[in-house]
DSSP file (Angstrom, degrees, kcal/mol; ACC not computed):
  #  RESIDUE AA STRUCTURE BP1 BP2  ACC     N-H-->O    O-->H-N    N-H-->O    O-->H-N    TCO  KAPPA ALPHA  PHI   PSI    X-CA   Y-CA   Z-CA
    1    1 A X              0   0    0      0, 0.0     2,-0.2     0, 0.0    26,-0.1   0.000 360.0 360.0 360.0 120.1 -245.4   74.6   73.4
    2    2 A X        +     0   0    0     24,-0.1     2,-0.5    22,-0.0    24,-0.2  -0.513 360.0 174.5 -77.9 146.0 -243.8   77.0   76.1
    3    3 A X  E     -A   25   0A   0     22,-0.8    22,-0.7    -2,-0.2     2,-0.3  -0.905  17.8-170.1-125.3 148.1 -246.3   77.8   79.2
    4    4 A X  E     -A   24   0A   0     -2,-0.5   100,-0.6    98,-0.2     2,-0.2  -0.802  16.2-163.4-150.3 138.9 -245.6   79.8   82.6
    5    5 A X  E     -A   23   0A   0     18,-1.1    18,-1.3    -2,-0.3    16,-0.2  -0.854   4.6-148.4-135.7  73.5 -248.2   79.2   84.5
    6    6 A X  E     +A   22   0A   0     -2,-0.2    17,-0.3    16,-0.2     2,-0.3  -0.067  18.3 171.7 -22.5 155.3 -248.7   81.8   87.6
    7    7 A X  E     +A   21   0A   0     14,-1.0    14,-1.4    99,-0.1    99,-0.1  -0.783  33.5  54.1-161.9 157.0 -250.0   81.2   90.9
    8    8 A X        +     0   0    0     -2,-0.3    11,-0.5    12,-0.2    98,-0.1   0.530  55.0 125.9  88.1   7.5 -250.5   82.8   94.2
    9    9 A X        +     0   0    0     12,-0.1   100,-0.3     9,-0.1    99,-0.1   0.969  16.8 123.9 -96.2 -47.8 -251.8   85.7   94.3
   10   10 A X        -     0   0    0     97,-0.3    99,-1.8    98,-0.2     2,-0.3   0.428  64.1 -43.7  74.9-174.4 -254.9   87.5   96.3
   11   11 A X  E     -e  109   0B   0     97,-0.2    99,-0.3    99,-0.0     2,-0.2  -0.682  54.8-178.7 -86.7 147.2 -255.8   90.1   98.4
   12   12 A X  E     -e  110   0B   0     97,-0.9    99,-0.5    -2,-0.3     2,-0.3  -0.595  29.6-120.2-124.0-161.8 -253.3   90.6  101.5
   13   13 A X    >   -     0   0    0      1,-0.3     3,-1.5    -2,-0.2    73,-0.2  -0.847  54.0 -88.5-111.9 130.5 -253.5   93.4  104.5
   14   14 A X  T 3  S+     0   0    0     -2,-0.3     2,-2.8     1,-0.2    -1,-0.3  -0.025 121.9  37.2 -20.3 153.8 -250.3   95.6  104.3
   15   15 A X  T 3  S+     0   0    0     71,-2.1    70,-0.8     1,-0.3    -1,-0.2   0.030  97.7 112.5  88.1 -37.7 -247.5   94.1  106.3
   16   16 A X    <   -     0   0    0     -2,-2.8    70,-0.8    -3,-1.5     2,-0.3  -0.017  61.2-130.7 -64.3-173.5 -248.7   90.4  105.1
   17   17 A X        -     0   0    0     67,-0.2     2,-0.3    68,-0.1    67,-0.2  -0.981  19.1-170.8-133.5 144.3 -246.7   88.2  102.9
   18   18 A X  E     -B   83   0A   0     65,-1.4    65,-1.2    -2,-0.3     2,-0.3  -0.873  13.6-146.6-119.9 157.6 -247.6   86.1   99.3
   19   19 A X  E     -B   82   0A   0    -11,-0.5     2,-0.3    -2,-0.3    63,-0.2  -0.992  12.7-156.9-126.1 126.3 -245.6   83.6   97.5
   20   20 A X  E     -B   81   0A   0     61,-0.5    61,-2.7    -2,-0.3   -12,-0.2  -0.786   6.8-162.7 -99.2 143.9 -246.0   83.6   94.0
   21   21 A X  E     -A    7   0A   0    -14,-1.4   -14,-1.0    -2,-0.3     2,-0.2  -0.800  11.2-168.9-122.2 166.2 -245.1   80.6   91.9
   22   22 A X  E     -A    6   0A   0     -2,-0.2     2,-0.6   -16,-0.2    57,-0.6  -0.869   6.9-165.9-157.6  96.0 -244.6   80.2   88.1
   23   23 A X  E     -AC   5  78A   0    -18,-1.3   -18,-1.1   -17,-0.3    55,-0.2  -0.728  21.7-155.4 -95.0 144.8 -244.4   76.4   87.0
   24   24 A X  E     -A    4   0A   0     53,-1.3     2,-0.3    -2,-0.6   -20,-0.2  -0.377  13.9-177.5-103.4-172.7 -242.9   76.5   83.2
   25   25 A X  E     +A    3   0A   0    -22,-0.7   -22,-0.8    -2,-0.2     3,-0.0  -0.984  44.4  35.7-162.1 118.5 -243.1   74.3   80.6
   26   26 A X  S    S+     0   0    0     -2,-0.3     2,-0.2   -24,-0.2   -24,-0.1   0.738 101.0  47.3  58.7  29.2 -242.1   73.4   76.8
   27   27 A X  S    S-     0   0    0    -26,-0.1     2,-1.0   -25,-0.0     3,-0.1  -0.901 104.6 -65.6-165.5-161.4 -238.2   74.6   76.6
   28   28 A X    >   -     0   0    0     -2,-0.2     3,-2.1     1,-0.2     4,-0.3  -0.485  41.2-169.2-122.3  83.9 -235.4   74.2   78.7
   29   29 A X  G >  S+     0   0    0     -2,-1.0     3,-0.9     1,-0.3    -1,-0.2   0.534  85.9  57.0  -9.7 -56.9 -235.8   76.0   82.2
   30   30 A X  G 3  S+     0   0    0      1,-0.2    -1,-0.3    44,-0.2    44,-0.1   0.530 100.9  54.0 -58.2 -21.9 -232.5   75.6   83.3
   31   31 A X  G <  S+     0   0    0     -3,-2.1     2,-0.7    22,-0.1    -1,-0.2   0.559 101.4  83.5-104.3 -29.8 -230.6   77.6   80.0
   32   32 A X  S <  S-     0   0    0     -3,-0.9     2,-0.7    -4,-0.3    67,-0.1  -0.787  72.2-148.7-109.6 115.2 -232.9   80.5   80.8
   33   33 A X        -     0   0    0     -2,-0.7    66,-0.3    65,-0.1     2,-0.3  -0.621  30.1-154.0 -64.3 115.4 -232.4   83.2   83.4
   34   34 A X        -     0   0    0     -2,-0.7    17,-4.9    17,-0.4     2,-0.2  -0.585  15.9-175.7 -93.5 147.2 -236.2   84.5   84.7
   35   35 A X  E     -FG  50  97C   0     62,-2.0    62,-3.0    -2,-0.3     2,-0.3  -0.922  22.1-130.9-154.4 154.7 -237.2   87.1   85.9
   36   36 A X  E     -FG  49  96C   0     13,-1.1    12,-3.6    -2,-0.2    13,-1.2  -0.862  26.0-163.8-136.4 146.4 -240.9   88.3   87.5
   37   37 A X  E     -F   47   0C   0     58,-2.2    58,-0.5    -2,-0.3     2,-0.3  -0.661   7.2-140.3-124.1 173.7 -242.2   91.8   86.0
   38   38 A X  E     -F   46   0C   0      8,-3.6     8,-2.7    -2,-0.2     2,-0.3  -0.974  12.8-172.4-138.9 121.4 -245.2   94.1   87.8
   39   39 A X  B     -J   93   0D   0     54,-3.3    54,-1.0    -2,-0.3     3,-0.3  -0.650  15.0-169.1-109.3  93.6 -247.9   95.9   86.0
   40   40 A X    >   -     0   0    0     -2,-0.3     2,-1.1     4,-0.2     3,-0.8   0.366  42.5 -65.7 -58.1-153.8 -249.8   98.1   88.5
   41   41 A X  T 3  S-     0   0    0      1,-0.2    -1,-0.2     3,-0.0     3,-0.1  -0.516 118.0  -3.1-107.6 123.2 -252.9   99.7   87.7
   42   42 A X  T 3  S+     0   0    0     -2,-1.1    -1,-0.2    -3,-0.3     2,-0.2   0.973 121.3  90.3  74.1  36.6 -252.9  102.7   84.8
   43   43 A X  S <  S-     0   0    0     -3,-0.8    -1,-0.2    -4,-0.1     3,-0.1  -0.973  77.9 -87.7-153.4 151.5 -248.5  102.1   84.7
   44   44 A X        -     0   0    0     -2,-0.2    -4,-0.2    -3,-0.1    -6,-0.1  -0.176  42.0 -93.0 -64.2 146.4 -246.1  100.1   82.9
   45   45 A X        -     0   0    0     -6,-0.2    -6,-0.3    -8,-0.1     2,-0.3  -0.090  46.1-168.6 -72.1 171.7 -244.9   97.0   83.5
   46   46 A X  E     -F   38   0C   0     -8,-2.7    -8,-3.6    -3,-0.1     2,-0.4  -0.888  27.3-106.8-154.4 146.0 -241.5   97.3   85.6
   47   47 A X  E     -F   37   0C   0     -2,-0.3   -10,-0.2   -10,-0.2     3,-0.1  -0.708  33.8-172.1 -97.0 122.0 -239.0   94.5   86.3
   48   48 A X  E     -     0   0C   0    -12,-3.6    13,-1.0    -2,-0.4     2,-0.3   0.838  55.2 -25.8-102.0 -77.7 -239.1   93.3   89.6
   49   49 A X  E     -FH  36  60C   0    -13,-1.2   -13,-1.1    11,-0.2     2,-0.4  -0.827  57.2-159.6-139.7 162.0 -236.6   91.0   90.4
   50   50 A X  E     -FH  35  59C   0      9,-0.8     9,-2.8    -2,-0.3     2,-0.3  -0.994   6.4-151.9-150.3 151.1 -234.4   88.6   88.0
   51   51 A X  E     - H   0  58C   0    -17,-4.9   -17,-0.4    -2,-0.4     7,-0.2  -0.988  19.5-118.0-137.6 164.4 -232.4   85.4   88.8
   52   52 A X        -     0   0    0      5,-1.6   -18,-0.4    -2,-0.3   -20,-0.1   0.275  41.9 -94.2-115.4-177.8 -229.3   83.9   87.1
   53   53 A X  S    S+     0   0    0    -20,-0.2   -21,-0.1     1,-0.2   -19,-0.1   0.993 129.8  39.4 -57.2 -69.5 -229.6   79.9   85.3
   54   54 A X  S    S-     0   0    0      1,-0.1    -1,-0.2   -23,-0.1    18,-0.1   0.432 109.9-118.7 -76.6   8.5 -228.4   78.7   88.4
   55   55 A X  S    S+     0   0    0      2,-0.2    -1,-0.1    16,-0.1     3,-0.1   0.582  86.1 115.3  79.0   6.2 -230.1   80.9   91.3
   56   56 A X  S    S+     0   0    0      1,-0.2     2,-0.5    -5,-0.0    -1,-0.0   0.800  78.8  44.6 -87.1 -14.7 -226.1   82.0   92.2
   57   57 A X        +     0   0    0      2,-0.0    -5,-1.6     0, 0.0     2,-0.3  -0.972  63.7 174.6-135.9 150.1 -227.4   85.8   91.1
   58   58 A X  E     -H   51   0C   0     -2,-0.5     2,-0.4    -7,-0.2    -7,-0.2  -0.931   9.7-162.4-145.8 139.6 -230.0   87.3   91.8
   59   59 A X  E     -H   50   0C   0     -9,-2.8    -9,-0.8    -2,-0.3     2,-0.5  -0.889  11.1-170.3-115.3 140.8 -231.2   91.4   90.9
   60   60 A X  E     -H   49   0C   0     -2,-0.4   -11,-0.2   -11,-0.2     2,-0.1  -0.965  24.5-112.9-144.7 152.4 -233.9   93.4   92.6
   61   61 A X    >>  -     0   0    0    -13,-1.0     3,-3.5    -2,-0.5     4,-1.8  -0.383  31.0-113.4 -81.8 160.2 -235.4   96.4   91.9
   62   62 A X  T 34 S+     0   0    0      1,-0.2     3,-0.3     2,-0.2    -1,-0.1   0.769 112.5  58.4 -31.7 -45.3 -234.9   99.4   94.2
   63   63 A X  T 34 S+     0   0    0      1,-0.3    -1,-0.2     3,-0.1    -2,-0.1   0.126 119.7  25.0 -91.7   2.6 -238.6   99.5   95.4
   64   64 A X  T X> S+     0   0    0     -3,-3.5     3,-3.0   -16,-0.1     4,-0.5   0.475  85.2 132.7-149.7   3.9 -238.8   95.5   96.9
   65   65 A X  T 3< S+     0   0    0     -4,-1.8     2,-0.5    -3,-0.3     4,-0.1  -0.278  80.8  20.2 -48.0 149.5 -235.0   95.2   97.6
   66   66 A X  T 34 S+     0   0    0      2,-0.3    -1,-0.3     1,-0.2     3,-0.1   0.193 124.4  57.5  64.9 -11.0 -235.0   93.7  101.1
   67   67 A X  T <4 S+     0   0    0     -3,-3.0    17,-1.5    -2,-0.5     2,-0.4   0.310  96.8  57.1-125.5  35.1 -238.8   92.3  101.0
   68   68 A X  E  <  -D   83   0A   0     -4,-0.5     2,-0.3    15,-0.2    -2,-0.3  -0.954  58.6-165.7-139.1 167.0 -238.9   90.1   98.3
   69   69 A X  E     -D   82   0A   0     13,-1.9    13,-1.6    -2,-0.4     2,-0.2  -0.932   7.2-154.7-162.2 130.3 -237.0   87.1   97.4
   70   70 A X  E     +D   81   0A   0     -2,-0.3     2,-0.3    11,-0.3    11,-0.2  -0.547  22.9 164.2-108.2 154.1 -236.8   85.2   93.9
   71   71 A X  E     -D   80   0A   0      9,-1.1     9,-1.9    -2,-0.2     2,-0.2  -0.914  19.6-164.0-159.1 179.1 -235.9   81.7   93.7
   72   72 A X  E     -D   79   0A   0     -2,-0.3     2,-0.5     7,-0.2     7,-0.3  -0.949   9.3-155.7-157.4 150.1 -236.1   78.9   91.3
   73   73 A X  E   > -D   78   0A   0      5,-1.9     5,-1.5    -2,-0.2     3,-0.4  -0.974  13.9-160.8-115.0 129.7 -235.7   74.7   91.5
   74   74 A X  T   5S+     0   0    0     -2,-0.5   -44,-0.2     3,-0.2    -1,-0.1   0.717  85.0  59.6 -72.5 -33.9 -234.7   73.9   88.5
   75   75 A X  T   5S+     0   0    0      1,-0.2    -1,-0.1   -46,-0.1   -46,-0.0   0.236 116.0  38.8 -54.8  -7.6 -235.8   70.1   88.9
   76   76 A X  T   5S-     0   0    0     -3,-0.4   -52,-0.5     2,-0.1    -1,-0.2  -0.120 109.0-134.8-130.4  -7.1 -239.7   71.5   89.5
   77   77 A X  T   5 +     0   0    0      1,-0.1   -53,-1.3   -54,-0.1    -3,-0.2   0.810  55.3 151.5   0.4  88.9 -239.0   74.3   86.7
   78   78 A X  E   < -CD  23  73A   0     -5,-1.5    -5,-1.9   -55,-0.2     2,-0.3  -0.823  44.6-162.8-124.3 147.3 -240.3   76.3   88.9
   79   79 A X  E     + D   0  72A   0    -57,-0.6     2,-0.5    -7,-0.3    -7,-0.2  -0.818  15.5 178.1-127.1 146.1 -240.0   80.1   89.8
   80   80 A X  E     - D   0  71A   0     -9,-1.9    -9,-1.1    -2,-0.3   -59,-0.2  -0.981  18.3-160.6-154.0 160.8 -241.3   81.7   93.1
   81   81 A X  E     -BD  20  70A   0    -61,-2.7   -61,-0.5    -2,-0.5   -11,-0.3  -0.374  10.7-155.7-142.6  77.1 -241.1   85.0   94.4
   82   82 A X  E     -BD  19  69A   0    -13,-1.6   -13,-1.9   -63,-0.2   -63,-0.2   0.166  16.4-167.3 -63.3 153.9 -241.6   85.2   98.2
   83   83 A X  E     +BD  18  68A   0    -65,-1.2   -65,-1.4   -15,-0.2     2,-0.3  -0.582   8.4 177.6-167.0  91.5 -243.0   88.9   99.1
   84   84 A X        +     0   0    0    -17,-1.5   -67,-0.2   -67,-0.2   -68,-0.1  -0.615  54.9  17.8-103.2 168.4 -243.1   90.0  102.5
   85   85 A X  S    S-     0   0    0    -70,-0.8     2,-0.5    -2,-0.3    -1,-0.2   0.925  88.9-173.7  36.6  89.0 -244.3   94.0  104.6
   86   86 A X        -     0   0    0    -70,-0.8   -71,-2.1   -73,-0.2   -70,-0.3  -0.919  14.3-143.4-105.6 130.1 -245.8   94.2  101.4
   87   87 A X    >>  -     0   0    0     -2,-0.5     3,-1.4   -73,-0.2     4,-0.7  -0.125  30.2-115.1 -83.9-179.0 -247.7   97.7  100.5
   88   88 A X  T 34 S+     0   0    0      1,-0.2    24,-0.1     2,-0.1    -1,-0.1   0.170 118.3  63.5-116.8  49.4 -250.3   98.7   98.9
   89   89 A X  T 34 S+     0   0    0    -49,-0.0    -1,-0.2     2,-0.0   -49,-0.1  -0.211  88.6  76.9-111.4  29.6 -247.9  100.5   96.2
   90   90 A X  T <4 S+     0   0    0     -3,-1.4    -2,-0.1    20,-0.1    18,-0.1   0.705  73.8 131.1-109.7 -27.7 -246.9   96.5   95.7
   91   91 A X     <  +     0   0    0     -4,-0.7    18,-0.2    19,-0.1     2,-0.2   0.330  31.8 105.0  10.6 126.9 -250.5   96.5   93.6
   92   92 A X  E    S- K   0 108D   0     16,-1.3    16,-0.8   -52,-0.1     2,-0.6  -0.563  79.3 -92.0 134.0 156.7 -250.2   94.9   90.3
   93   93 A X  E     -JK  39 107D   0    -54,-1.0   -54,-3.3    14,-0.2     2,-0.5  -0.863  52.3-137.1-100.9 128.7 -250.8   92.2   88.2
   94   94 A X        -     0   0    0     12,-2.3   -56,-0.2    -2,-0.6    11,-0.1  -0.731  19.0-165.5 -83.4 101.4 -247.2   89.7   88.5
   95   95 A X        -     0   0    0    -58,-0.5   -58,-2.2    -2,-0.5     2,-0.3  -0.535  17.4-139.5 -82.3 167.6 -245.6   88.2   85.6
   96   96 A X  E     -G   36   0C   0    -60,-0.2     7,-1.7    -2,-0.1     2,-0.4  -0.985  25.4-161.2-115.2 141.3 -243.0   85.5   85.0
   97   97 A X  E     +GI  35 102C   0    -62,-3.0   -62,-2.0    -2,-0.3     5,-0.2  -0.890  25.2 179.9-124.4 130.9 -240.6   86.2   82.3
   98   98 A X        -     0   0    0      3,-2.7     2,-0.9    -2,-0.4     3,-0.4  -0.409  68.5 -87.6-128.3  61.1 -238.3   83.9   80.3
   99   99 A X  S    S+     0   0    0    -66,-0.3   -65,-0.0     1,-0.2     3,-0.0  -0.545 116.2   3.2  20.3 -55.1 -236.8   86.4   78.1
  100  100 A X  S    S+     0   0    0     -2,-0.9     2,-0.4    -3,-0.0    -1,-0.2   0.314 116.1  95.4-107.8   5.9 -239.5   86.5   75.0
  101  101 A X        -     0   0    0     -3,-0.4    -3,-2.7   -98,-0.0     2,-0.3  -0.942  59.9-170.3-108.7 139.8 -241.8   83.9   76.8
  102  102 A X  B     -I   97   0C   0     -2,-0.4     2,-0.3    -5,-0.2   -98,-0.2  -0.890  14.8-146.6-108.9 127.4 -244.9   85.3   79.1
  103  103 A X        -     0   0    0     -7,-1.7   -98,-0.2    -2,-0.3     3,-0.1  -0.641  28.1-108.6-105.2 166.4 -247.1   84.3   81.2
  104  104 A X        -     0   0    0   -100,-0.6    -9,-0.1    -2,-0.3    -1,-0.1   0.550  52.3-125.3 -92.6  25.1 -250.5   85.4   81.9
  105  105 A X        -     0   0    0    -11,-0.1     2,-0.4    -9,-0.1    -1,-0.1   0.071   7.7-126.7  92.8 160.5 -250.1   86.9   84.8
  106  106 A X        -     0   0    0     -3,-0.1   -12,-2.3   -12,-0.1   -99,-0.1  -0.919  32.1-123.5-166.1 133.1 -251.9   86.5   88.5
  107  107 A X  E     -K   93   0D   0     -2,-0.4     2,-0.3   -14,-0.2   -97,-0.3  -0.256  24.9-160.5 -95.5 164.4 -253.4   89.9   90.0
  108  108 A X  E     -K   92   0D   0    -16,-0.8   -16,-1.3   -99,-0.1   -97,-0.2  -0.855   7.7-174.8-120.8 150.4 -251.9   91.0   93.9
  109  109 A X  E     -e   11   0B   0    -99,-1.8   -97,-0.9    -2,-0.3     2,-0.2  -0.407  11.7-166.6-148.6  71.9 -253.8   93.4   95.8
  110  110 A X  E     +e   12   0B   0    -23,-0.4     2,-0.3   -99,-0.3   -97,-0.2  -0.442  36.0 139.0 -84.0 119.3 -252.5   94.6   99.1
  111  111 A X              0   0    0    -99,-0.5   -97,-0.1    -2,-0.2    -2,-0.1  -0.998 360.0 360.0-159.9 147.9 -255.5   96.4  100.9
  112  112 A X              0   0    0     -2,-0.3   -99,-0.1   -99,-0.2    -1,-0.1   0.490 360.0 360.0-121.6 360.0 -257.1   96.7  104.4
């Protein structure tokens, strides 16, 4: 049974930083490029960043280019998404995505 399993999100202050993790589960991590999606509140979800099988490419959307950073261990099959001077348009509940497999998400809240 495939899982991705979220973790790491909360409330921050603008300017702080989270790291979000996403341990998977029940297929074969390695074969699959992943990618971490955003759905804020009252908009659709949007593709945040995606990274290649082996972590050698990596995409980000305009709107976190330069404060976020995707990774993966494949030996942990594990996903992370480091997320620093974070706003409070970065709002939204964070998935991890394994092309048709979903997780159930882990809220962020950037607030003072």
């Amino acid at each position: 049974q495939v899982q991705l399993v979220e973790s790491g999100g909360g409330l921050v202050q603008p300017g702080g930083s989270l790291r979000l993790s996403c341990a998977a589960s029940g297929f074969t991590f390695r074969r699959y490029g992943m990618s971490w999606y955003r759905q804020p509140p009252g908009k659709e979800r949007e593709l945040v960043a995606t990274i290649s099988t082996t972590g050698g490419a990596t995409y980000y959307a305009d709107s976190v280019q330069g404060r976020f950073t995707i990774s993966r261990d494949n030996a942990k099959m594990a996903l992370y998404l480091q997320m620093n001077s974070l706003k409070p348009e970065d709002t939204a509940i964070y998935y991890c995505n394994a092309q048709q497999f979903w997780g159930q998400g882990t809220q962020v809240t950037v607030s003072s």
